[in-house]
MIVOLUM-793517 format. One record per residue (C-alpha): residue number from 0; y, z negated, x; residue in one letter. Coordinates in pm, whole numbers, padded with zeros to 5 digits. Each point is the difference from the previous one (the first is absolute). Layout:
BEGIN
<r><nr>NUM</nr><y>Y</y><z>Z</z><x>X</x><rest>A</rest></r>
...
This chain:
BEGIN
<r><nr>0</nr><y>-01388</y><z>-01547</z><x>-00618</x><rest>X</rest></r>
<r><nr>1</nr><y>-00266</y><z>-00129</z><x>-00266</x><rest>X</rest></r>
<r><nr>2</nr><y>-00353</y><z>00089</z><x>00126</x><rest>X</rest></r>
<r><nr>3</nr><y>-00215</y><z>00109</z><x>-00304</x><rest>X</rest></r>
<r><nr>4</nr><y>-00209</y><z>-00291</z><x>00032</x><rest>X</rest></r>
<r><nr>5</nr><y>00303</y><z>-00208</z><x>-00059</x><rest>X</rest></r>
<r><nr>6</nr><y>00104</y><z>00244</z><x>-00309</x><rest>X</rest></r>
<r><nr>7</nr><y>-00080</y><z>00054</z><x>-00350</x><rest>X</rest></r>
<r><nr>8</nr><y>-00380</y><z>00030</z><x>-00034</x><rest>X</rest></r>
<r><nr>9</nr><y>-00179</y><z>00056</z><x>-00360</x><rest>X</rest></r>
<r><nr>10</nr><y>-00409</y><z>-00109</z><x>-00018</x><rest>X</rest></r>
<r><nr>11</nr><y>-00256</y><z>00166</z><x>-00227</x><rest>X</rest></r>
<r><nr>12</nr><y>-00312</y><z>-00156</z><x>-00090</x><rest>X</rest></r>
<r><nr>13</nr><y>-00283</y><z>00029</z><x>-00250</x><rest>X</rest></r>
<r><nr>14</nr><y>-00337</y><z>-00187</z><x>-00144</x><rest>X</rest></r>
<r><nr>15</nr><y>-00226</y><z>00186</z><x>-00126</x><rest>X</rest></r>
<r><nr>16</nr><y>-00359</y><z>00037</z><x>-00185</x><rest>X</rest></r>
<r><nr>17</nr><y>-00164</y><z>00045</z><x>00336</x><rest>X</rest></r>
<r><nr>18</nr><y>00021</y><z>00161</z><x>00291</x><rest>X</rest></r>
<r><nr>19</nr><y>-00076</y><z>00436</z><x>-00043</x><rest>X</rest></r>
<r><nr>20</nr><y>00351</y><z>00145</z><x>-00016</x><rest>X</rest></r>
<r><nr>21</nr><y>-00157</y><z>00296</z><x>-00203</x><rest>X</rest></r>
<r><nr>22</nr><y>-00183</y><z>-00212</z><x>-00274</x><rest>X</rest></r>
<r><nr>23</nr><y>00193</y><z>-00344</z><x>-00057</x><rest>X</rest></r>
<r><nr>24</nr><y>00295</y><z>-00063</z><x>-00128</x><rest>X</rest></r>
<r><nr>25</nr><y>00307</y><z>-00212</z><x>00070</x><rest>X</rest></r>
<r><nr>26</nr><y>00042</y><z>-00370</z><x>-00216</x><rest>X</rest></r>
<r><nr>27</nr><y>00267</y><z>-00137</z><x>00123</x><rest>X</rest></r>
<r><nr>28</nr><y>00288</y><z>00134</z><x>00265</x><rest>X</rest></r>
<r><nr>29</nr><y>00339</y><z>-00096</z><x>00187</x><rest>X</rest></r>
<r><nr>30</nr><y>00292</y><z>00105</z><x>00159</x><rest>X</rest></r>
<r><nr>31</nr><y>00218</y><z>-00259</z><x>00176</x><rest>X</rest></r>
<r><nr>32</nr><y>00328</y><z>00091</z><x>00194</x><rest>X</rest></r>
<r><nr>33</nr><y>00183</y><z>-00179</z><x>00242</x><rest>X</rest></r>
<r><nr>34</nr><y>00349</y><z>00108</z><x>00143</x><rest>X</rest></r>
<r><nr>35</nr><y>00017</y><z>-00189</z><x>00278</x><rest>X</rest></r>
<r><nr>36</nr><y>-00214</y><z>-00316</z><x>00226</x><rest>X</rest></r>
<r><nr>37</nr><y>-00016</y><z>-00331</z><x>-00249</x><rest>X</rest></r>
<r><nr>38</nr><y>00143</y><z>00147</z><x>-00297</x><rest>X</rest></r>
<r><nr>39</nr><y>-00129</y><z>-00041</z><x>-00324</x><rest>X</rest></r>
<r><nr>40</nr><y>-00230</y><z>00323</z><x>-00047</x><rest>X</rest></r>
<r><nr>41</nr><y>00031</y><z>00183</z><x>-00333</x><rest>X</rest></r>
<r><nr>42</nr><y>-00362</y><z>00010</z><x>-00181</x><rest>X</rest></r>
<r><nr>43</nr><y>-00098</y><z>00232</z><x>-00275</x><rest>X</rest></r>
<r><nr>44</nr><y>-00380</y><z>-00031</z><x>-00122</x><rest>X</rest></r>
<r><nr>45</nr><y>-00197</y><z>00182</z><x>-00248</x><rest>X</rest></r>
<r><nr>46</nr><y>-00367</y><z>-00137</z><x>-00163</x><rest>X</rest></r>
<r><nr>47</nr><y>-00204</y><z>00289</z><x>-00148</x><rest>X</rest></r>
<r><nr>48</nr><y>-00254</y><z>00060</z><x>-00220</x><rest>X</rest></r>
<r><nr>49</nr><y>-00241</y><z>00210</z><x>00175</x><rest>X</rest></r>
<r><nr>50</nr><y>-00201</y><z>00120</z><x>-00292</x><rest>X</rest></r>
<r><nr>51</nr><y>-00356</y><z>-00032</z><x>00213</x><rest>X</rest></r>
<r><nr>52</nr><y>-00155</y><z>-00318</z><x>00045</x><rest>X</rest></r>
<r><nr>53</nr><y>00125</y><z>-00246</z><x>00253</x><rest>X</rest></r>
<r><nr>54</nr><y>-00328</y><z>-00136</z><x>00230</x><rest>X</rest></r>
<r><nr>55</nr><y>-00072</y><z>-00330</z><x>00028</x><rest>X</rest></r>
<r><nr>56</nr><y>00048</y><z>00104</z><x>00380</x><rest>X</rest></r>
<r><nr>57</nr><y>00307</y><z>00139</z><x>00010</x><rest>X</rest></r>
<r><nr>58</nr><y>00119</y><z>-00354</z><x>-00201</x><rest>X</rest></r>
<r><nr>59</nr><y>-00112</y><z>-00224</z><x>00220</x><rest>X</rest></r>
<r><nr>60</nr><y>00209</y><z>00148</z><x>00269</x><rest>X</rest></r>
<r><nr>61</nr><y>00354</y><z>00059</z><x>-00225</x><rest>X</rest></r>
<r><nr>62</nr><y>-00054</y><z>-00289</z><x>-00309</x><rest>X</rest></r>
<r><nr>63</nr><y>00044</y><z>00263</z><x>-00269</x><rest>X</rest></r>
<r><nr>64</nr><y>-00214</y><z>00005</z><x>-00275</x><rest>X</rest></r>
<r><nr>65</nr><y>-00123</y><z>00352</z><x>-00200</x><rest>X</rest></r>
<r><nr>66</nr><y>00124</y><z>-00197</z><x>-00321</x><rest>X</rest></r>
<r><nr>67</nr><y>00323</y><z>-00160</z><x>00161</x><rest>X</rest></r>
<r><nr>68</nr><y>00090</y><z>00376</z><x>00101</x><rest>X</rest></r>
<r><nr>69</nr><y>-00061</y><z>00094</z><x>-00336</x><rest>X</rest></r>
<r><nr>70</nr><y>00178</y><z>-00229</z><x>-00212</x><rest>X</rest></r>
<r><nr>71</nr><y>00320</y><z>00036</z><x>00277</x><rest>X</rest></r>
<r><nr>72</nr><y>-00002</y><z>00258</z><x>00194</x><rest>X</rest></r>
<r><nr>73</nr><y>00178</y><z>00351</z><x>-00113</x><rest>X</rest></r>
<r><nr>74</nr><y>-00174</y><z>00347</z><x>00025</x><rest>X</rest></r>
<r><nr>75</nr><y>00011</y><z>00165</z><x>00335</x><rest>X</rest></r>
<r><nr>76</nr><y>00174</y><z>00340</z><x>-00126</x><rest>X</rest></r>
<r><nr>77</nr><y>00402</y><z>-00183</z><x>00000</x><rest>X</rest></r>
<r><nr>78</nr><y>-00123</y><z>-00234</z><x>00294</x><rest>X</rest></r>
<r><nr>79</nr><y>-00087</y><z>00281</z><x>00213</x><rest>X</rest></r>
<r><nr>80</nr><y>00326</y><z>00161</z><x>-00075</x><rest>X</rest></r>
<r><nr>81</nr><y>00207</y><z>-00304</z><x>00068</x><rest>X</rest></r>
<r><nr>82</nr><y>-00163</y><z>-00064</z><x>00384</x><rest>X</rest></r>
<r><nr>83</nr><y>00019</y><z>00359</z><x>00056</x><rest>X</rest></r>
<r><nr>84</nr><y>00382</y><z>-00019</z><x>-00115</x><rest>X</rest></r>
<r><nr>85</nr><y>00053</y><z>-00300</z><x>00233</x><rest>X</rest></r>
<r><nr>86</nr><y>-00140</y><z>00160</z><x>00294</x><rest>X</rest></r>
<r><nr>87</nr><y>00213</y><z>00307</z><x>-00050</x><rest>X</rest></r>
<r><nr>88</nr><y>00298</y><z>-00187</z><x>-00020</x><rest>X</rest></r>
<r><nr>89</nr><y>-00076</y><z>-00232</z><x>00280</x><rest>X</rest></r>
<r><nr>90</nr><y>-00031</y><z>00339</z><x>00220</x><rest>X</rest></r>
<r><nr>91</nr><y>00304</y><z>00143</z><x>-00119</x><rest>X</rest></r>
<r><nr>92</nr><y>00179</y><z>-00286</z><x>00141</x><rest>X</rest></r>
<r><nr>93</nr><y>-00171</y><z>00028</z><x>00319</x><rest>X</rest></r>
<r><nr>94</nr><y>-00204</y><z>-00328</z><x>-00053</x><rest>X</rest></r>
<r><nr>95</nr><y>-00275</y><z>-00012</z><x>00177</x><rest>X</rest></r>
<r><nr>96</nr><y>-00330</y><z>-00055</z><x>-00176</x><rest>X</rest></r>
<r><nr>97</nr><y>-00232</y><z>-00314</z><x>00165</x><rest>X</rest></r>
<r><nr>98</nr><y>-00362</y><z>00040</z><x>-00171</x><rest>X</rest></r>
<r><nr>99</nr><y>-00319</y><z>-00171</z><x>00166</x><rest>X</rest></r>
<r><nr>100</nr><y>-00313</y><z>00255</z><x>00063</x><rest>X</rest></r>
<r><nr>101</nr><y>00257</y><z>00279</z><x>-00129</x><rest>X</rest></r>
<r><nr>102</nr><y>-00246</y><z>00247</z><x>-00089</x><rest>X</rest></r>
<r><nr>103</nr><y>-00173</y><z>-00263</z><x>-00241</x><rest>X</rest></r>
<r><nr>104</nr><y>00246</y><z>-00102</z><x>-00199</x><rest>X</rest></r>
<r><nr>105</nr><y>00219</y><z>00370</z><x>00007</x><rest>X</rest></r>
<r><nr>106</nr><y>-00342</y><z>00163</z><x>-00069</x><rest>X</rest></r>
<r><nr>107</nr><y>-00041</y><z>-00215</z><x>-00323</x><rest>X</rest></r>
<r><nr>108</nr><y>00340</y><z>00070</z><x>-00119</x><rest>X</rest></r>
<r><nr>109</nr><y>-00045</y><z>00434</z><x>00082</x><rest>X</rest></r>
<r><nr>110</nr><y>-00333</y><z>-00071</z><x>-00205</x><rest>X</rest></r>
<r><nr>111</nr><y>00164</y><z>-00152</z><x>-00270</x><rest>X</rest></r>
<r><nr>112</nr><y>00277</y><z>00184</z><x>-00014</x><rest>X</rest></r>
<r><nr>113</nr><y>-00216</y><z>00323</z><x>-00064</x><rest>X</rest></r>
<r><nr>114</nr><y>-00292</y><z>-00243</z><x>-00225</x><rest>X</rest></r>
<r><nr>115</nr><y>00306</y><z>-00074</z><x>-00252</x><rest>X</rest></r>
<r><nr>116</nr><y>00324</y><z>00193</z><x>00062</x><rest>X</rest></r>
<r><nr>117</nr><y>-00115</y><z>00361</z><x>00109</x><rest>X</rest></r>
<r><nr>118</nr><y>00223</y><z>-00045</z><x>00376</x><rest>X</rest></r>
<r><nr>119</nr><y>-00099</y><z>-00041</z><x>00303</x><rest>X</rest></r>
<r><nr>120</nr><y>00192</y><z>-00307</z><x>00205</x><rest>X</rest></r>
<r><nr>121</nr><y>00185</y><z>00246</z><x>00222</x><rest>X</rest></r>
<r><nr>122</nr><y>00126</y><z>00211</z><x>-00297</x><rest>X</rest></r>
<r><nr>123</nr><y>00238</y><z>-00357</z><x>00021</x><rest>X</rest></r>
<r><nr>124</nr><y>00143</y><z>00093</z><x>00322</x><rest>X</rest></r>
<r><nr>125</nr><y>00130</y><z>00378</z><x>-00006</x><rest>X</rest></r>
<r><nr>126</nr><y>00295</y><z>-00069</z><x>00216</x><rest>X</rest></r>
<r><nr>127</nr><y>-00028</y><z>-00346</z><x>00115</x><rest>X</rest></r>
<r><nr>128</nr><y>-00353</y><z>-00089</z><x>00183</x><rest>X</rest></r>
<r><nr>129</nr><y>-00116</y><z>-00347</z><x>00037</x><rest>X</rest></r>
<r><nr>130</nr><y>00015</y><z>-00190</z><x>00305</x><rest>X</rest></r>
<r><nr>131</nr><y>-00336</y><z>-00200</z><x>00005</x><rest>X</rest></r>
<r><nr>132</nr><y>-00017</y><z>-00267</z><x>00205</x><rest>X</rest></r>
<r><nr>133</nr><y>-00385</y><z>-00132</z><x>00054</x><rest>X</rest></r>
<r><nr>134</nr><y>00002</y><z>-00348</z><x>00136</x><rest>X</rest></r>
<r><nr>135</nr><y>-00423</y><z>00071</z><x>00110</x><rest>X</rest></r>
<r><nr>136</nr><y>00034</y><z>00322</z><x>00114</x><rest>X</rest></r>
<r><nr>137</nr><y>00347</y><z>-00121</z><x>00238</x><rest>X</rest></r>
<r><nr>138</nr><y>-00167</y><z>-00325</z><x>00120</x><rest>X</rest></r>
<r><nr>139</nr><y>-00324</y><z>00152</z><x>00047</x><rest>X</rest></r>
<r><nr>140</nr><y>00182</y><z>00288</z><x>00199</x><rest>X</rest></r>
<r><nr>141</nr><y>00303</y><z>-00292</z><x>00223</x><rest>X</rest></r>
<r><nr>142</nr><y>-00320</y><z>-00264</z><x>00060</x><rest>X</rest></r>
<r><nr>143</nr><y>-00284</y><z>00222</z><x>00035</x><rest>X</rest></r>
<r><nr>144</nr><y>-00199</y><z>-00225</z><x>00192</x><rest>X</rest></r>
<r><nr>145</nr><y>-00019</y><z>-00304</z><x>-00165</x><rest>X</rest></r>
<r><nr>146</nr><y>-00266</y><z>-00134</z><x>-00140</x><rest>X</rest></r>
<r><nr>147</nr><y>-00083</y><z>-00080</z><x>-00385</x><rest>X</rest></r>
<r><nr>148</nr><y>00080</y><z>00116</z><x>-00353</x><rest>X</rest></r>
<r><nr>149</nr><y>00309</y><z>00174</z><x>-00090</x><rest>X</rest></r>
<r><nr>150</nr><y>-00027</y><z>-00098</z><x>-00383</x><rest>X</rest></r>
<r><nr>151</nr><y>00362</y><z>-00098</z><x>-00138</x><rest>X</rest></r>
<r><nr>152</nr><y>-00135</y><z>-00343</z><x>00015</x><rest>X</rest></r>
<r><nr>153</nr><y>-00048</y><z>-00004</z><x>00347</x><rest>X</rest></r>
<r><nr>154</nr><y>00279</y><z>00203</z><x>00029</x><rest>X</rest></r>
<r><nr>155</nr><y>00240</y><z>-00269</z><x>-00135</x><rest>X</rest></r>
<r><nr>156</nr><y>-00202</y><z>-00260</z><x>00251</x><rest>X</rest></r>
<r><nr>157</nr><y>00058</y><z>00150</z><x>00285</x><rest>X</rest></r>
<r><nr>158</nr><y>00387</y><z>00098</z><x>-00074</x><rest>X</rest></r>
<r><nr>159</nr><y>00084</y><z>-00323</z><x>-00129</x><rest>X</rest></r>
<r><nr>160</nr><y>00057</y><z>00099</z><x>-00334</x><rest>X</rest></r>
<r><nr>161</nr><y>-00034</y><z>-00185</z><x>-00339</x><rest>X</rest></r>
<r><nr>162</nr><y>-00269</y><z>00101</z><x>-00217</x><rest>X</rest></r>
<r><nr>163</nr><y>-00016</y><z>-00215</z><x>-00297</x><rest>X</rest></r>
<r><nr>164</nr><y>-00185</y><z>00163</z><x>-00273</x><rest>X</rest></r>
<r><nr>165</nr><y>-00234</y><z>00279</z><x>00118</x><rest>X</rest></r>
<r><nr>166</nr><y>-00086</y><z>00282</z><x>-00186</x><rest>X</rest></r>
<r><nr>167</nr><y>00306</y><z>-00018</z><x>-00226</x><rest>X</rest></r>
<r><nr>168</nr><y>00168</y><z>00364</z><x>00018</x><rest>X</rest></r>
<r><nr>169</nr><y>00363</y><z>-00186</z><x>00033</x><rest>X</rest></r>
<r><nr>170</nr><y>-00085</y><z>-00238</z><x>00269</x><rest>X</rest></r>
<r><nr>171</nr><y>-00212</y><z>00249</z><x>00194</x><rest>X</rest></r>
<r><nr>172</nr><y>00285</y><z>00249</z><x>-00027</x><rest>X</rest></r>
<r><nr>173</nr><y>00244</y><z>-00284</z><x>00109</x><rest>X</rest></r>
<r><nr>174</nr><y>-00234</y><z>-00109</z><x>00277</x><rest>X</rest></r>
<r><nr>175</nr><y>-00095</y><z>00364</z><x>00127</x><rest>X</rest></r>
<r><nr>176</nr><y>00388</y><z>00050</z><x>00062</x><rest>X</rest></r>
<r><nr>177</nr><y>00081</y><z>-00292</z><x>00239</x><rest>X</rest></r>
<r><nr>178</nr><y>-00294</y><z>00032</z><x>00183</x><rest>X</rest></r>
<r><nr>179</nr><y>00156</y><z>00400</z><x>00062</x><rest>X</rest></r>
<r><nr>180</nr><y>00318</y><z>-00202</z><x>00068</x><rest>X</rest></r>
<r><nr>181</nr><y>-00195</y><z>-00198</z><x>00231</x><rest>X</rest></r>
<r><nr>182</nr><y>-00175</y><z>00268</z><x>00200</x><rest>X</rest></r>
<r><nr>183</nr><y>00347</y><z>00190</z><x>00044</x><rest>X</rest></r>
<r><nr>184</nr><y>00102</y><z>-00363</z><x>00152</x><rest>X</rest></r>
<r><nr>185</nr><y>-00288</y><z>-00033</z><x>00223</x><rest>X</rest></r>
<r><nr>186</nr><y>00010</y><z>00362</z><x>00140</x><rest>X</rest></r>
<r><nr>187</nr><y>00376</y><z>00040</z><x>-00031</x><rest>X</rest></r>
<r><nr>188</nr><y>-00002</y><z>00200</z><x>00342</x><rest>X</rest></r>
<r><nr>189</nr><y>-00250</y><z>00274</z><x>-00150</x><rest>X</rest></r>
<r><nr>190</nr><y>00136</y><z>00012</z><x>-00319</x><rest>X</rest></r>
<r><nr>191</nr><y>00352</y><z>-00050</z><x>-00041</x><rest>X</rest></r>
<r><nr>192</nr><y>00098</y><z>00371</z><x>00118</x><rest>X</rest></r>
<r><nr>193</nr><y>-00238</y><z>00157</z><x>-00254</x><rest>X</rest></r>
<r><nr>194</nr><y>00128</y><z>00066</z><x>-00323</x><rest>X</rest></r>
<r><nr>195</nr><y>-00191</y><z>-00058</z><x>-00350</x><rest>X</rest></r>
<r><nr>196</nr><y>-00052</y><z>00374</z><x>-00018</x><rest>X</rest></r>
<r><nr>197</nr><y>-00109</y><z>00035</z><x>00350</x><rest>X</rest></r>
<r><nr>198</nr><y>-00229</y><z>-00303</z><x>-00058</x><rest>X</rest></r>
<r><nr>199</nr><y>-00158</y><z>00155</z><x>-00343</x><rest>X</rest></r>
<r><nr>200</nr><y>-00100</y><z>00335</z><x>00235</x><rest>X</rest></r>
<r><nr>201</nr><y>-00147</y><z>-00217</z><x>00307</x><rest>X</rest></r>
<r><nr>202</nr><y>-00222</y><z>-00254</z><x>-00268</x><rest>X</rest></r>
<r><nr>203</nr><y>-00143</y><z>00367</z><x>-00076</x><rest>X</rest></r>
<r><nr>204</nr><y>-00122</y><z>00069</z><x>00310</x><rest>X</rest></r>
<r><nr>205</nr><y>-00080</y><z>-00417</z><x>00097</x><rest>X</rest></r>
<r><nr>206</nr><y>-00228</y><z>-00012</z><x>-00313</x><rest>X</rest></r>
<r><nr>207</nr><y>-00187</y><z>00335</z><x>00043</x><rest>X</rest></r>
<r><nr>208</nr><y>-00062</y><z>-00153</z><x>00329</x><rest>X</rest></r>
<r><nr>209</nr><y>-00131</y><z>-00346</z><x>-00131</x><rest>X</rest></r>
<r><nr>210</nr><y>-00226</y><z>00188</z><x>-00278</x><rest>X</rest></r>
<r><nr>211</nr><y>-00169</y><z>00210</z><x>00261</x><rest>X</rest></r>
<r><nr>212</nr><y>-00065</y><z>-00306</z><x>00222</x><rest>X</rest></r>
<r><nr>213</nr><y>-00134</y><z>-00191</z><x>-00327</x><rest>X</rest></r>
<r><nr>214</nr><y>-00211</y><z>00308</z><x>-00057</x><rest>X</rest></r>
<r><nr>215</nr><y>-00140</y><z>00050</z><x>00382</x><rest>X</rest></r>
<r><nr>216</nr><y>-00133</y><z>-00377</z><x>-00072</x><rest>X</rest></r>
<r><nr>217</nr><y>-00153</y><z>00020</z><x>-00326</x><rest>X</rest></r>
<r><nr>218</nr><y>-00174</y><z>00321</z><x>00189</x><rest>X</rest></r>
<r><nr>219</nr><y>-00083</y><z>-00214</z><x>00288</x><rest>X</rest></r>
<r><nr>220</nr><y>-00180</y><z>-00265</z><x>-00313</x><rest>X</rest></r>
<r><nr>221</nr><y>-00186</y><z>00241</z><x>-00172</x><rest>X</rest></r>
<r><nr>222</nr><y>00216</y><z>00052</z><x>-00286</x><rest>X</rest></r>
<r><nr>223</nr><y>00090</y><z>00278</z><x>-00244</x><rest>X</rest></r>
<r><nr>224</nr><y>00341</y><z>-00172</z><x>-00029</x><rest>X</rest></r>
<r><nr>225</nr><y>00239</y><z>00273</z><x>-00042</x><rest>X</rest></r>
<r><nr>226</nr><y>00407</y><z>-00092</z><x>00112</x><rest>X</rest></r>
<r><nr>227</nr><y>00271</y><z>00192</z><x>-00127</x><rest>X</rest></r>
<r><nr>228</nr><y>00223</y><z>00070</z><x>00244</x><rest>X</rest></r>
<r><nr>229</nr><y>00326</y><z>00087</z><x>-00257</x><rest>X</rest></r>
<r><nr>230</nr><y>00330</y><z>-00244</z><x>00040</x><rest>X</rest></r>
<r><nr>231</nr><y>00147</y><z>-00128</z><x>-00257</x><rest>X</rest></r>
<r><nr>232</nr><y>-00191</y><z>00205</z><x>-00267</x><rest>X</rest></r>
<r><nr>233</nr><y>-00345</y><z>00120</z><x>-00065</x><rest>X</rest></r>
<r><nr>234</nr><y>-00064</y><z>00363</z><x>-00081</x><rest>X</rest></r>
<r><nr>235</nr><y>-00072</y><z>00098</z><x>-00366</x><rest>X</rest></r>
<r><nr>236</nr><y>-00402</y><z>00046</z><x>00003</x><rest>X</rest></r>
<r><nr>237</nr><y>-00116</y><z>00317</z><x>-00077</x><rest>X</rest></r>
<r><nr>238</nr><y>-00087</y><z>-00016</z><x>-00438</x><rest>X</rest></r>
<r><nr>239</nr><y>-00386</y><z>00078</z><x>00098</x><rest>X</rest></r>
<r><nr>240</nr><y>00015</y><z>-00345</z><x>00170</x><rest>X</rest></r>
């Protein structure tokens, strides 16, 4: 019997204008799909035009420029609508969903989705749920004590995986899913049982652990530092916020 690692996965990934899921807004975005180990994944990718201005920042990291987004990238409203589609039919099927700091990238899309089409993400999902898969949250949960950053980058180090264009949506999509491939490899004994659903409910309780941890040590530093605890989606805030 297939394991799920060794199964159809599907990756989501975004760029963005920076890096407050309530205020910025996505510029470029990917889904990749693979059916099985070594085949030729399946890549859809959207560039938007944000509408905002793009910071000099937030270019450095991704190479795309407020007027290259302009002159080629398409309006968010159908873009929203399409990823949102592609994630509802990738659940339907029973695919599960790999996406890198989950409640980043998921929070961006809820936030857009509401920003430009009036629907929350999970309006999406009415019958089918997603099955998130969170390469930090599982690694950071399976290798708890080892040292260092758990950035995708070091991620892909550390799991001997290929990263050859950072901060690309497609190849950090790409990437994100074998090093989830990877992990189920490397801790085949703990993981192989579990299915994706059962594996979507535990990252709940494994990042709500992490945050709190993160948040006992900014304490411990002096800082205000606040660390939501919410897998793979942030709350709405409150409108008075």
């Amino acid at each position: 019997m297939t394991t799920w690692y060794e199964g159809p996965l599907a990756a989501f990934d975004t760029e963005t204008t920076g890096v407050d899921v309530e205020t910025d807004r996505i510029v470029s975005a990917a889904v990749a799909v693979q059916d099985a180990p070594g085949t030729r994944p399946r890549v859809s990718r959207w560039l938007v035009n944000p509408g905002v201005p793009v910071p000099e920042a937030a270019t450095a990291v991704h190479g795309l420029t407020e007027e290259h987004l302009q002159h080629n990238g398409r309006w968010p409203a159908p873009v929203m609508y399409e990823i949102a589609e592609q994630l509802a039919e990738h659940a339907t099927l029973g695919r599960p969903l790999v996406v890198m700091n989950a409640p980043f990238d998921l929070t961006l899309l809820d936030r857009e989705l509401r920003r430009h089409r009036a629907s929350p993400l999970d309006r999406w999902f009415p019958s089918a749920p997603l099955r998130v898969l969170d390469p930090r949250v599982l690694d950071k949960h399976l290798d708890r004590y080892r040292k260092g950053r758990r950035t995708l980058t070091d991620l892909c180090a550390h799991y001997g995986v290929a990263l050859d264009s950072a901060h690309d949506a497609a190849a950090d999509a790409l990437a994100a899913l074998e090093v989830v491939r990877a992990l189920g490899r490397r801790f085949a004994t703990r993981l192989e049982r579990l299915s994706p659903a059962e594996l979507h409910t535990l990252q709940v309780d494994w990042h709500a652990a992490q945050a709190r941890g993160l948040q006992a040590w900014f304490a411990r530093s002096g800082s205000e530092e606040t660390v939501c605890t919410e897998w793979p989606l942030r709350p709405e805030l409150p409108a008075a916020a």
